[in-house]
PyMOL Python script that loads the backbone (N, CA, C, O; Angstrom):
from pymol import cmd

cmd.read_pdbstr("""\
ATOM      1  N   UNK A   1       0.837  -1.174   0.000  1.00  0.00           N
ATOM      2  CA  UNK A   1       0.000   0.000   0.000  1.00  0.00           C
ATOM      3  C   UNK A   1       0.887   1.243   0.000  1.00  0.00           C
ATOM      4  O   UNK A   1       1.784   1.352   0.836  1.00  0.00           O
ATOM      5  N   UNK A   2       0.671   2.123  -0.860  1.00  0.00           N
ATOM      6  CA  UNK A   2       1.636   3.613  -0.458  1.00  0.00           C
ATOM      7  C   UNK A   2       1.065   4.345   0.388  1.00  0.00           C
ATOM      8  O   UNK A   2      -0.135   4.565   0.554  1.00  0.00           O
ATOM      9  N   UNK A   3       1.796   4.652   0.826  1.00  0.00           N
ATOM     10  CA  UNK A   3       2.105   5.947   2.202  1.00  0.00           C
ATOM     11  C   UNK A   3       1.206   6.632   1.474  1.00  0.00           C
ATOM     12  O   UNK A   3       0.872   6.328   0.329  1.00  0.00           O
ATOM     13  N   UNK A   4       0.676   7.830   2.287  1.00  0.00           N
ATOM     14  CA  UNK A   4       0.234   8.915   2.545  1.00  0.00           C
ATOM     15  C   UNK A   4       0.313   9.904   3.315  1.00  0.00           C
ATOM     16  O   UNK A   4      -0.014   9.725   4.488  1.00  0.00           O
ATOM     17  N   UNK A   5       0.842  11.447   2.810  1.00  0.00           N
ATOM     18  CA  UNK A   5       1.645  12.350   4.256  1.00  0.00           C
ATOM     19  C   UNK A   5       0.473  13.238   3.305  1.00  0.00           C
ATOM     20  O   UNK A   5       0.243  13.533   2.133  1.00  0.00           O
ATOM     21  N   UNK A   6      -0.060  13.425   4.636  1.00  0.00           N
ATOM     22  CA  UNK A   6      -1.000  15.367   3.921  1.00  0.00           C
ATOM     23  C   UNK A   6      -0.256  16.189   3.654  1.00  0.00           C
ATOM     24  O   UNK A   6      -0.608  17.042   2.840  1.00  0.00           O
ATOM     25  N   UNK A   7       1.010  16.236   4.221  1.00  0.00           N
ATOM     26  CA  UNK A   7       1.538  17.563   4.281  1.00  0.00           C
ATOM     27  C   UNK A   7       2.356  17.776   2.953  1.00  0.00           C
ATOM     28  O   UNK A   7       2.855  18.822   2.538  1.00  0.00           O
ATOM     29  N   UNK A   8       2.368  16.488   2.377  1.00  0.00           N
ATOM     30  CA  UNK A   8       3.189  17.067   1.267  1.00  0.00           C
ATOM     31  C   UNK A   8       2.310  17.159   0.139  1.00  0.00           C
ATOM     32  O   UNK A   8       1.693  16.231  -0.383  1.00  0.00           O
ATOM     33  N   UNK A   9       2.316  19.002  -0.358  1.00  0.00           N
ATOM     34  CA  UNK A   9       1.572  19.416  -1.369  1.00  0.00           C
ATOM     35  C   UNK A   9       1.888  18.325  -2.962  1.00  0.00           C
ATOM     36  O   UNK A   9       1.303  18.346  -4.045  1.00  0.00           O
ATOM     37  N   UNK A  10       2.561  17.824  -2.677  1.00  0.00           N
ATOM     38  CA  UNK A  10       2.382  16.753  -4.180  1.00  0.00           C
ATOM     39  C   UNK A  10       1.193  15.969  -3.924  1.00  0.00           C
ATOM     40  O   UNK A  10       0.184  16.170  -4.600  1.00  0.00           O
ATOM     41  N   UNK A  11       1.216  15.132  -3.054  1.00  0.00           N
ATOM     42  CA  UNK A  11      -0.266  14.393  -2.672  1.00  0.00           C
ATOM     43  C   UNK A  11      -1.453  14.968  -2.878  1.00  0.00           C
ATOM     44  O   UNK A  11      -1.976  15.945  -2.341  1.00  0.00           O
ATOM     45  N   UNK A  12      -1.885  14.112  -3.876  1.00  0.00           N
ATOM     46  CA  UNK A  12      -3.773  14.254  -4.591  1.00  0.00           C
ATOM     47  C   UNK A  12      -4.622  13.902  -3.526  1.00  0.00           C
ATOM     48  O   UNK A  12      -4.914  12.754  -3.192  1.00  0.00           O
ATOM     49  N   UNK A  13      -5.191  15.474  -2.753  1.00  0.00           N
ATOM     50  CA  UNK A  13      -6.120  15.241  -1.906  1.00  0.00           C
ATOM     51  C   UNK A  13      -7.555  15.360  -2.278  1.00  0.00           C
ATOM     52  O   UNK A  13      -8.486  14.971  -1.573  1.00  0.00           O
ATOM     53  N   UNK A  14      -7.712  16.215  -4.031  1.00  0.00           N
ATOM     54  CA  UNK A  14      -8.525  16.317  -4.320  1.00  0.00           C
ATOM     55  C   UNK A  14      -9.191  14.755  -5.127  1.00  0.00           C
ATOM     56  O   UNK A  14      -9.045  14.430  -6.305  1.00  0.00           O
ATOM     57  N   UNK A  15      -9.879  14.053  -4.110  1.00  0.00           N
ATOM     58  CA  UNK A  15     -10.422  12.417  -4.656  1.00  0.00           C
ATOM     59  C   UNK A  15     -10.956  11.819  -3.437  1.00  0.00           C
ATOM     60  O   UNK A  15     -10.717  12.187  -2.287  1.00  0.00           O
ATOM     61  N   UNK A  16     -11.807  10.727  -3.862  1.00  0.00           N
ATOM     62  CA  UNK A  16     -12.693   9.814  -2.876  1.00  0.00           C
ATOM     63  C   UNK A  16     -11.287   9.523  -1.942  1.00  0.00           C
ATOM     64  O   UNK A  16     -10.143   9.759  -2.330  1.00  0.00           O
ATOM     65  N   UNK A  17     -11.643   8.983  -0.686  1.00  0.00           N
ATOM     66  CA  UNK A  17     -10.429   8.619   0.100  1.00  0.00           C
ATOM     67  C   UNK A  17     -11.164   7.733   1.329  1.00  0.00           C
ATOM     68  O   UNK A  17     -12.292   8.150   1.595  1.00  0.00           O
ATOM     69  N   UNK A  18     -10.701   6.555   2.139  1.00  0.00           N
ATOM     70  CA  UNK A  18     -11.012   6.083   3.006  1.00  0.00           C
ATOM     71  C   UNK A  18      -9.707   5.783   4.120  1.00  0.00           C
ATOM     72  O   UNK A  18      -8.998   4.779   4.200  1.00  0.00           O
ATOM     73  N   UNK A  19      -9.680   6.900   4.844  1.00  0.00           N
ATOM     74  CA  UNK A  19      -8.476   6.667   5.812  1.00  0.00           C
ATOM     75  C   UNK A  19      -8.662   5.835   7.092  1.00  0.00           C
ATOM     76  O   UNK A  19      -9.298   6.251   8.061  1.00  0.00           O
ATOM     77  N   UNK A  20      -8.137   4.777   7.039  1.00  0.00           N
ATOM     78  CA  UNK A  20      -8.228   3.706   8.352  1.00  0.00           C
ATOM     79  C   UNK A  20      -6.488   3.363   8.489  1.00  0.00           C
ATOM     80  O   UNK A  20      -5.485   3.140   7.810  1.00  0.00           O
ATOM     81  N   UNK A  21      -7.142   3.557  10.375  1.00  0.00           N
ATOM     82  CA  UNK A  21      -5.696   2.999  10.938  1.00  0.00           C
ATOM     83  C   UNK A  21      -5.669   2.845  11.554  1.00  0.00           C
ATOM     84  O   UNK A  21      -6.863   2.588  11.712  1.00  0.00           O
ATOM     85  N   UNK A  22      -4.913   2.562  13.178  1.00  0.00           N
ATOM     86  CA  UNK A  22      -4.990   2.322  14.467  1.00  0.00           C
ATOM     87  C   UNK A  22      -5.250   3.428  14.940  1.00  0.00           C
ATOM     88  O   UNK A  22      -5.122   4.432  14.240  1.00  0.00           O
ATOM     89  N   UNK A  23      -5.778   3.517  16.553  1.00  0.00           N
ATOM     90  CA  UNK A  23      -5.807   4.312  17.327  1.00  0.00           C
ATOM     91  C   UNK A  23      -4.257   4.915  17.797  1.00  0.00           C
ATOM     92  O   UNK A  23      -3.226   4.289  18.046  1.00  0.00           O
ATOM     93  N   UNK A  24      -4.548   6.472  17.812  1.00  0.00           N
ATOM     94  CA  UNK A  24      -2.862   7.315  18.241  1.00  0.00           C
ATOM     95  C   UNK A  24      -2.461   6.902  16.771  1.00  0.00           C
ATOM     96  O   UNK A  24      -1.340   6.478  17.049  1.00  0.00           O
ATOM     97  N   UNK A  25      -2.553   6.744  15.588  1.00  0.00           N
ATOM     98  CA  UNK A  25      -1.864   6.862  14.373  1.00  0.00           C
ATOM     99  C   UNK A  25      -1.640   8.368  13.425  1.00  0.00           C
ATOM    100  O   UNK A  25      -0.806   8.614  12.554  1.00  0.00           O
ATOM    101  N   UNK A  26      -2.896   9.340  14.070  1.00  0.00           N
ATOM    102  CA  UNK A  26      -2.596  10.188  13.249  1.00  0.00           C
ATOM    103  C   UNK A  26      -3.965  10.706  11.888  1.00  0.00           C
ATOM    104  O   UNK A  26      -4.021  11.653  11.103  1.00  0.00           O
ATOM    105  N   UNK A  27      -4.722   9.742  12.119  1.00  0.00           N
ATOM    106  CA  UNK A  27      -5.874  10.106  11.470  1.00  0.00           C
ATOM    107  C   UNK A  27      -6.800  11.530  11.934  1.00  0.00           C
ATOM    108  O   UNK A  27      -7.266  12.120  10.959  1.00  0.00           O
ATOM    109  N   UNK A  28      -7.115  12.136  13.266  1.00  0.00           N
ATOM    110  CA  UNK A  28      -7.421  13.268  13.051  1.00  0.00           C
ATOM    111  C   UNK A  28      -7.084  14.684  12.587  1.00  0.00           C
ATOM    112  O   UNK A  28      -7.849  15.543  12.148  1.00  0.00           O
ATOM    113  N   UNK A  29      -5.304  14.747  12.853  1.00  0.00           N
ATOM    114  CA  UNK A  29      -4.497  14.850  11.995  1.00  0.00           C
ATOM    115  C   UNK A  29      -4.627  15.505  10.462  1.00  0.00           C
ATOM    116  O   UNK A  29      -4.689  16.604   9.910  1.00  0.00           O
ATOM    117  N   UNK A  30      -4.625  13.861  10.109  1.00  0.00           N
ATOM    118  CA  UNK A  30      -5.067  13.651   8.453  1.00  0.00           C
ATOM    119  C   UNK A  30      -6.152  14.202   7.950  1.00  0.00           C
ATOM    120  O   UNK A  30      -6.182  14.752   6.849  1.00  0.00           O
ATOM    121  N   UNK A  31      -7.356  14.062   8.918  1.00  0.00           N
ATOM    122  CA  UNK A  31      -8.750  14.435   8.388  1.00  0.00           C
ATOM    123  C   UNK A  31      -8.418  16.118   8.218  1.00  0.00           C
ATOM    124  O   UNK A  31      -8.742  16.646   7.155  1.00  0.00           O
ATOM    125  N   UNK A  32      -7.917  16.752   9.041  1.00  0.00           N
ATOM    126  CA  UNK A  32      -7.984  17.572   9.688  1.00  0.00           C
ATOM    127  C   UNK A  32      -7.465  18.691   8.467  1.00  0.00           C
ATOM    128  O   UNK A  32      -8.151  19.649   8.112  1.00  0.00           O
ATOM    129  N   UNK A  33      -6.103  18.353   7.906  1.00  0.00           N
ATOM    130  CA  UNK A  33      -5.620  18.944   7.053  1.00  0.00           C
ATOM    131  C   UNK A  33      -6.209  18.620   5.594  1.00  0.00           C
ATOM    132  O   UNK A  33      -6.155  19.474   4.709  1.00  0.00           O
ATOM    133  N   UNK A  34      -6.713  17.489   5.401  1.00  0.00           N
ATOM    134  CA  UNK A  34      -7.081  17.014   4.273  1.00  0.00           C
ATOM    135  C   UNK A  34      -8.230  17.886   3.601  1.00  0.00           C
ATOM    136  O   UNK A  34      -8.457  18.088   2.408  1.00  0.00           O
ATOM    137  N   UNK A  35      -8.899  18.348   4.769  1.00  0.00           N
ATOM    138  CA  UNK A  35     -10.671  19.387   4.669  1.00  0.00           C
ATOM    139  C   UNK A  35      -9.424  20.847   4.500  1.00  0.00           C
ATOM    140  O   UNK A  35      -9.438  21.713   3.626  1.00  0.00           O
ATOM    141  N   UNK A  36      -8.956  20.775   5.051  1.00  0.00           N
ATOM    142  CA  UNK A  36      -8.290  22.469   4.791  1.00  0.00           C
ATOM    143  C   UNK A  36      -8.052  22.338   3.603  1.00  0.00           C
ATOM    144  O   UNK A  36      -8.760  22.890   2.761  1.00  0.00           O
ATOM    145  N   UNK A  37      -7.021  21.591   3.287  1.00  0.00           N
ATOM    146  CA  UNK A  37      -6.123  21.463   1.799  1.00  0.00           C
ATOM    147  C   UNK A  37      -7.670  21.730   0.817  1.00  0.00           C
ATOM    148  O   UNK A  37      -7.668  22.563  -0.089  1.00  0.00           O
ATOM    149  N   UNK A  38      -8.585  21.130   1.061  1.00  0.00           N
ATOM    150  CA  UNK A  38      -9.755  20.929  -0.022  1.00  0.00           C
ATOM    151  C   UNK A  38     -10.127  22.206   0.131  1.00  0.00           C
ATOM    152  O   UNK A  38     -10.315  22.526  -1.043  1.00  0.00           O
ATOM    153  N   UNK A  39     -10.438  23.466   0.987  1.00  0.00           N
ATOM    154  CA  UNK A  39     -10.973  23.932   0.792  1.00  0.00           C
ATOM    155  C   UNK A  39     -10.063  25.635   0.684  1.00  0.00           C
ATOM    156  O   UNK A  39     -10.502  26.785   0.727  1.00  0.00           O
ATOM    157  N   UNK A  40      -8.563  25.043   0.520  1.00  0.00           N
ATOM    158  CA  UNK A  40      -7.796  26.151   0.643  1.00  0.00           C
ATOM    159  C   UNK A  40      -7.103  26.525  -0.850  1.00  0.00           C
ATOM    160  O   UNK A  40      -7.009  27.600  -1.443  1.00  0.00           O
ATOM    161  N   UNK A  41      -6.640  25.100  -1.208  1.00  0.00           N
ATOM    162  CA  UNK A  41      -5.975  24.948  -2.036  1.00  0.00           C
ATOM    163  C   UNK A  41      -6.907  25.389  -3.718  1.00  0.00           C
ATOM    164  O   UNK A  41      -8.064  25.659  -4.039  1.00  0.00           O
ATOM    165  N   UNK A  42      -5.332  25.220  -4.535  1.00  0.00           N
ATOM    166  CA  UNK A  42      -5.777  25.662  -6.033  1.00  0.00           C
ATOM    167  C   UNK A  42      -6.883  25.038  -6.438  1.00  0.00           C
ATOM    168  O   UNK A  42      -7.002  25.448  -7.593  1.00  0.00           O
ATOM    169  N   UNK A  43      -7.713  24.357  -6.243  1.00  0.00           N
ATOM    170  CA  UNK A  43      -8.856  23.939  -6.886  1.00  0.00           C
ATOM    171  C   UNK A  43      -9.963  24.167  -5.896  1.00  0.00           C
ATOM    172  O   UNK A  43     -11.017  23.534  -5.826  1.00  0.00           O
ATOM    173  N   UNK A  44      -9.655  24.945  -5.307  1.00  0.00           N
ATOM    174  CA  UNK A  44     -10.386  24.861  -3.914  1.00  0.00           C
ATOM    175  C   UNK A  44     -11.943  25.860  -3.890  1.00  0.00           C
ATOM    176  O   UNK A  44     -12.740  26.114  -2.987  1.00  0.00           O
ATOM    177  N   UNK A  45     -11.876  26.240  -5.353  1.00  0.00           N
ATOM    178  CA  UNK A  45     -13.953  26.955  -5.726  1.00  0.00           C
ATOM    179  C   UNK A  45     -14.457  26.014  -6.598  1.00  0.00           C
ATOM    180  O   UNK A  45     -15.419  26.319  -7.303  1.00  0.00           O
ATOM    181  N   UNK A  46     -13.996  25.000  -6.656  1.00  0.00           N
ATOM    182  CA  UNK A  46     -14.676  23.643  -7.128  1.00  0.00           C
ATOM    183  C   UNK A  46     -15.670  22.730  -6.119  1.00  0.00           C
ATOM    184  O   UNK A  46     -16.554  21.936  -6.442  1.00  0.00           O
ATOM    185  N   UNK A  47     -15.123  23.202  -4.546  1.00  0.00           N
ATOM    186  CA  UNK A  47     -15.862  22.271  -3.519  1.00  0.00           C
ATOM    187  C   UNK A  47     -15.900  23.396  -2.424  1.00  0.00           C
ATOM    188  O   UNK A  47     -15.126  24.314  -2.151  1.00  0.00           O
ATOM    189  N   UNK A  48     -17.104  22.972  -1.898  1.00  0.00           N
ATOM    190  CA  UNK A  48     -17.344  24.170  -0.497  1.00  0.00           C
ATOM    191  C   UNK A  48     -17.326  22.773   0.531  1.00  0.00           C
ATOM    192  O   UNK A  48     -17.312  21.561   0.318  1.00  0.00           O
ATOM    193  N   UNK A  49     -17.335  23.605   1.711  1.00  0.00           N
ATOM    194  CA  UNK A  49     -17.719  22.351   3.024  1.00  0.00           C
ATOM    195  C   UNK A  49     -18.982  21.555   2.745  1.00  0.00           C
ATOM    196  O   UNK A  49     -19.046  20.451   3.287  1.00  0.00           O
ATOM    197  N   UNK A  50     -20.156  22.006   1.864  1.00  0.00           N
ATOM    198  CA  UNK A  50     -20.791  21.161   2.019  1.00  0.00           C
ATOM    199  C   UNK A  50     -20.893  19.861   1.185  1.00  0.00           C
ATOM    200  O   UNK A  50     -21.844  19.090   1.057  1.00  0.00           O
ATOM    201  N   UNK A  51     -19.412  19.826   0.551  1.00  0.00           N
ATOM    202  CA  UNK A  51     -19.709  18.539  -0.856  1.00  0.00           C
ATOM    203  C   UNK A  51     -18.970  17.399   0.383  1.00  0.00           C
ATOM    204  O   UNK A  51     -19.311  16.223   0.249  1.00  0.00           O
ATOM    205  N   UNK A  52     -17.948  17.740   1.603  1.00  0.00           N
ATOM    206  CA  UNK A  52     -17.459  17.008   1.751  1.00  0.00           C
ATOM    207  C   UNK A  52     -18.065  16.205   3.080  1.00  0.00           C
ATOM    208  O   UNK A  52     -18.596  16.753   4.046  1.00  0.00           O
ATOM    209  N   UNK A  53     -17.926  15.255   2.959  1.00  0.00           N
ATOM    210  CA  UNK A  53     -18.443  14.472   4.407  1.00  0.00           C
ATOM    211  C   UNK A  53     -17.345  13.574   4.810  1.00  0.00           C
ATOM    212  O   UNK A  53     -16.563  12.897   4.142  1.00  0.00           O
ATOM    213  N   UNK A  54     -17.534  13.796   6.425  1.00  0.00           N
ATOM    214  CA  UNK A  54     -16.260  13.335   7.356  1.00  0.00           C
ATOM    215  C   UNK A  54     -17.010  12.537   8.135  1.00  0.00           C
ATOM    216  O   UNK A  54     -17.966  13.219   8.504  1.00  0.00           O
ATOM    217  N   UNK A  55     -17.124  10.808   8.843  1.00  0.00           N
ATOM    218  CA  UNK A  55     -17.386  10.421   9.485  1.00  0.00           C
ATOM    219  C   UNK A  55     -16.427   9.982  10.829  1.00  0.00           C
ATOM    220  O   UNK A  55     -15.322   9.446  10.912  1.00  0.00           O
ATOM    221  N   UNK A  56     -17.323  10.438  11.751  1.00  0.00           N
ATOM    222  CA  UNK A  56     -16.281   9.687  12.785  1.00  0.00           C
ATOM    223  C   UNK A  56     -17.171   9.341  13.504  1.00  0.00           C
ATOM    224  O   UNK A  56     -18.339   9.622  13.234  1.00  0.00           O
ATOM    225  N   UNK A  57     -16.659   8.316  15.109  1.00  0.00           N
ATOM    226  CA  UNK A  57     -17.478   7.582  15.760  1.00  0.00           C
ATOM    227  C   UNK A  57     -18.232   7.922  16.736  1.00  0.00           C
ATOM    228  O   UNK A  57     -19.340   7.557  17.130  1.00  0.00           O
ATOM    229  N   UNK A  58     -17.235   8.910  17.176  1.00  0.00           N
ATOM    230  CA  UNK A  58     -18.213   9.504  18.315  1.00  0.00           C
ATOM    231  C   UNK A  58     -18.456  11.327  18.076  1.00  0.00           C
ATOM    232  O   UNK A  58     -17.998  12.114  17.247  1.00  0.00           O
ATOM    233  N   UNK A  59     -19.659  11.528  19.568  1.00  0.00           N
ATOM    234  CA  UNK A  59     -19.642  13.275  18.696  1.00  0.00           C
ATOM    235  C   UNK A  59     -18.531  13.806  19.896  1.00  0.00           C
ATOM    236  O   UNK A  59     -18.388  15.025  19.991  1.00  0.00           O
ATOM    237  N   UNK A  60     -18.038  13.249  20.469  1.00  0.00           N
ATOM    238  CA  UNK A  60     -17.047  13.928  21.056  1.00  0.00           C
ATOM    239  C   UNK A  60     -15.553  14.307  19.972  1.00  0.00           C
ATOM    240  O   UNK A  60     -15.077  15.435  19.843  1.00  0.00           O
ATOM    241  N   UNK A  61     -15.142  13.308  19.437  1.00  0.00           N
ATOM    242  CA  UNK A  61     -14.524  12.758  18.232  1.00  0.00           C
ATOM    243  C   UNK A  61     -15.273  14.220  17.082  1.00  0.00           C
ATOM    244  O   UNK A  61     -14.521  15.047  16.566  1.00  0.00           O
ATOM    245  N   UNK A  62     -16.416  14.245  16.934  1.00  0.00           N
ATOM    246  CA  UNK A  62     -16.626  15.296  15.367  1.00  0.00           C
ATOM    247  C   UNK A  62     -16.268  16.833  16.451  1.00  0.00           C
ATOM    248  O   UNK A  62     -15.351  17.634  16.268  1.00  0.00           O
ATOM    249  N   UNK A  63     -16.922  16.854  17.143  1.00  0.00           N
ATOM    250  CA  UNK A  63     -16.569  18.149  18.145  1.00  0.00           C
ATOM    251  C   UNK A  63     -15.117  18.414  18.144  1.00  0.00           C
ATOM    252  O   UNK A  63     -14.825  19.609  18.137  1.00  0.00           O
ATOM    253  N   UNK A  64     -14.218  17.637  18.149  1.00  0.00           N
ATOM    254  CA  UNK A  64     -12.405  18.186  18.254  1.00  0.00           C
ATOM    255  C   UNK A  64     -12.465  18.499  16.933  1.00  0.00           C
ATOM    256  O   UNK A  64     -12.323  19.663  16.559  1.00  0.00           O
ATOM    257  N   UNK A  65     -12.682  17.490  16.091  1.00  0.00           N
ATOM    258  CA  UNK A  65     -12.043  17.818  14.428  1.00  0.00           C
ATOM    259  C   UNK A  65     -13.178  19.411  14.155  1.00  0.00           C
ATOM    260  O   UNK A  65     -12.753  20.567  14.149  1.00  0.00           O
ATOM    261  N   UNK A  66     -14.019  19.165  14.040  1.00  0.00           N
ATOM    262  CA  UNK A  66     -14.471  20.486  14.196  1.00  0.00           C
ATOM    263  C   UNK A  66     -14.394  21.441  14.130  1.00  0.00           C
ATOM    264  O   UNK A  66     -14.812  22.230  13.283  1.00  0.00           O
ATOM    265  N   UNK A  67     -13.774  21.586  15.123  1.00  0.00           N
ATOM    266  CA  UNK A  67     -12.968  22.685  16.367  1.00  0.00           C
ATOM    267  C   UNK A  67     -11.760  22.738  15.492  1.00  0.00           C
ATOM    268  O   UNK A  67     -11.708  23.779  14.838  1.00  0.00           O
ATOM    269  N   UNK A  68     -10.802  21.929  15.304  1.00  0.00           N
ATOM    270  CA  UNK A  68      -9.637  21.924  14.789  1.00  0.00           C
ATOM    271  C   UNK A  68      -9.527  22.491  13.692  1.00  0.00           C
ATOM    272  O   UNK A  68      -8.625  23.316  13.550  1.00  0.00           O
ATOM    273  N   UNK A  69     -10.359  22.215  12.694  1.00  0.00           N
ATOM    274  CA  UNK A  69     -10.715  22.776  11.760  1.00  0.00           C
ATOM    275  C   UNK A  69     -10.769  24.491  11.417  1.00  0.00           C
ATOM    276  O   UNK A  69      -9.971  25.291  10.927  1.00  0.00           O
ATOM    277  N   UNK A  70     -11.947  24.559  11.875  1.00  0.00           N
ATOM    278  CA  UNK A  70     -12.303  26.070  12.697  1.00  0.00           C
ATOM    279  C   UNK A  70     -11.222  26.582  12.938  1.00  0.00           C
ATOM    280  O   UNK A  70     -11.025  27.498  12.139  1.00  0.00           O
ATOM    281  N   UNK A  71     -10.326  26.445  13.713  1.00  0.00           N
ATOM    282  CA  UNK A  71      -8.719  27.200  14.208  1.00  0.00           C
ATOM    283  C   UNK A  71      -8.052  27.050  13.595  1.00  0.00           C
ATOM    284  O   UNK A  71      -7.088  27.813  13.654  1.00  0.00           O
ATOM    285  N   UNK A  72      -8.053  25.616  12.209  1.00  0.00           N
ATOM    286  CA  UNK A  72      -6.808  26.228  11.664  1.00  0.00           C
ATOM    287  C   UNK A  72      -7.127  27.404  10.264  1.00  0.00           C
ATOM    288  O   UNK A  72      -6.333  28.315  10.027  1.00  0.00           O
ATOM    289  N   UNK A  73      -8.502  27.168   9.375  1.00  0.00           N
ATOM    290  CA  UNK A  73      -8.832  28.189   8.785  1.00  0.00           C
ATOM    291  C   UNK A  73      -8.809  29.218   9.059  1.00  0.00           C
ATOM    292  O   UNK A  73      -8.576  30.143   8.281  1.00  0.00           O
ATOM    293  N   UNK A  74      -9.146  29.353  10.743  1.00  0.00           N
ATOM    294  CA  UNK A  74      -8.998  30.905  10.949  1.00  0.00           C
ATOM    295  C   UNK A  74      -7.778  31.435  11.102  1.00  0.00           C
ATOM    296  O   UNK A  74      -7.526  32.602  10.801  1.00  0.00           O
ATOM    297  N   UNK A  75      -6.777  30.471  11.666  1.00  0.00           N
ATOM    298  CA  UNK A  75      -5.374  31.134  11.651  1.00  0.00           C
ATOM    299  C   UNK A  75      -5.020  31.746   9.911  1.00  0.00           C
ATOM    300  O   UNK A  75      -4.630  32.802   9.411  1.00  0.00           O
ATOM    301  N   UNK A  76      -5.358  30.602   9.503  1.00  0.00           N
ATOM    302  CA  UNK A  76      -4.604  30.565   7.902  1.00  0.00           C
ATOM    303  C   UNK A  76      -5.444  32.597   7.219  1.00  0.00           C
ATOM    304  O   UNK A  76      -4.998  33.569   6.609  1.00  0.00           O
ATOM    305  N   UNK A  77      -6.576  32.254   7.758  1.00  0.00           N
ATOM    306  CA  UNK A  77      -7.137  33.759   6.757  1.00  0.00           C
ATOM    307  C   UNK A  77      -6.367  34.849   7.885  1.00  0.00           C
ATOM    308  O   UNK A  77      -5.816  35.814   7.357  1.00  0.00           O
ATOM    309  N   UNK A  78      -6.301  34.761   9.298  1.00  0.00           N
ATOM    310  CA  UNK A  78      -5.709  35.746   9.851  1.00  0.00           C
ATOM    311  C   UNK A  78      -4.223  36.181   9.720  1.00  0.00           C
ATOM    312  O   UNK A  78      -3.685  37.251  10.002  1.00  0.00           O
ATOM    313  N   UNK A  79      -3.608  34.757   9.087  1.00  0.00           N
ATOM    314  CA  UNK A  79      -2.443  35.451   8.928  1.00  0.00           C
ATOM    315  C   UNK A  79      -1.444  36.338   7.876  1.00  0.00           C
ATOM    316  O   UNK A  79      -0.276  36.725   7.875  1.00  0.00           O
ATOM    317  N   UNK A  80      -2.911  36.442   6.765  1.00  0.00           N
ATOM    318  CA  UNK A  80      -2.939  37.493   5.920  1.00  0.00           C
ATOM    319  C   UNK A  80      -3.149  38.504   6.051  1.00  0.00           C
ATOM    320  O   UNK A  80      -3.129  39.266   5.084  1.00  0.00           O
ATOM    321  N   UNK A  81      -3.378  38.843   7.046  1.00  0.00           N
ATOM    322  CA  UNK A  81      -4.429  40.130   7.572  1.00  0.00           C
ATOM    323  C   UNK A  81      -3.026  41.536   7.550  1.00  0.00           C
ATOM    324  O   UNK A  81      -3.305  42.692   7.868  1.00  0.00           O
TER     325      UNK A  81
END
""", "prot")
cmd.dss("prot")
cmd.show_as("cartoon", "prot")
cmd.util.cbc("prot")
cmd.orient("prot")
C-alpha cells in the first residue's frame, strides 16, 4: 500500500479517500488537514464544506475535528491580515 503524508503538497487530496488505521496513528491529523487542503488549495472553488463528508465515531470525536478545523482556517485567513 503507499504511504500517505497530507503535508506534502504533491499528494492528490482532491479524490474519494477512506483513511483507516490504528488508534494514536494520526488520522485526526489527516482528516484535519485534508478538509483544509480541499478547501484552501488551487482547486479549492470547485468544492465548499458542504460537498465534503467526514465520518467519525463519536460526537465527542466530530466536536475536536471540528474545532480543529475552525482554528486552523482561521489562523490561515488571519495570517494574511
Amino acid at each position: 500500500m503507499k504511504s500517505f503524508d497530507v503535508l506534502d503538497r504533491k499528494e492528490e487530496v482532491f479524490r474519494h479517500a477512506i483513511l483507516e488505521a490504528s488508534a494514536g496513528t494520526g488520522k485526526t491529523f489527516a482528516i484535519e488537514n485534508i478538509i483544509v487542503r480541499l478547501l484552501l488549495e488551487e482547486h479549492a472553488e470547485q468544492i465548499s464544506l458542504s460537498d465534503i463528508l467526514v465520518v467519525t465515531f463519536t460526537r465527542a470525536a466530530t466536536r475536536e475535528l471540528k474545532s480543529r478545523i475552525h482554528k486552523d482556517i482561521y489562523n490561515i485567513y488571519h495570517e494574511y491580515e
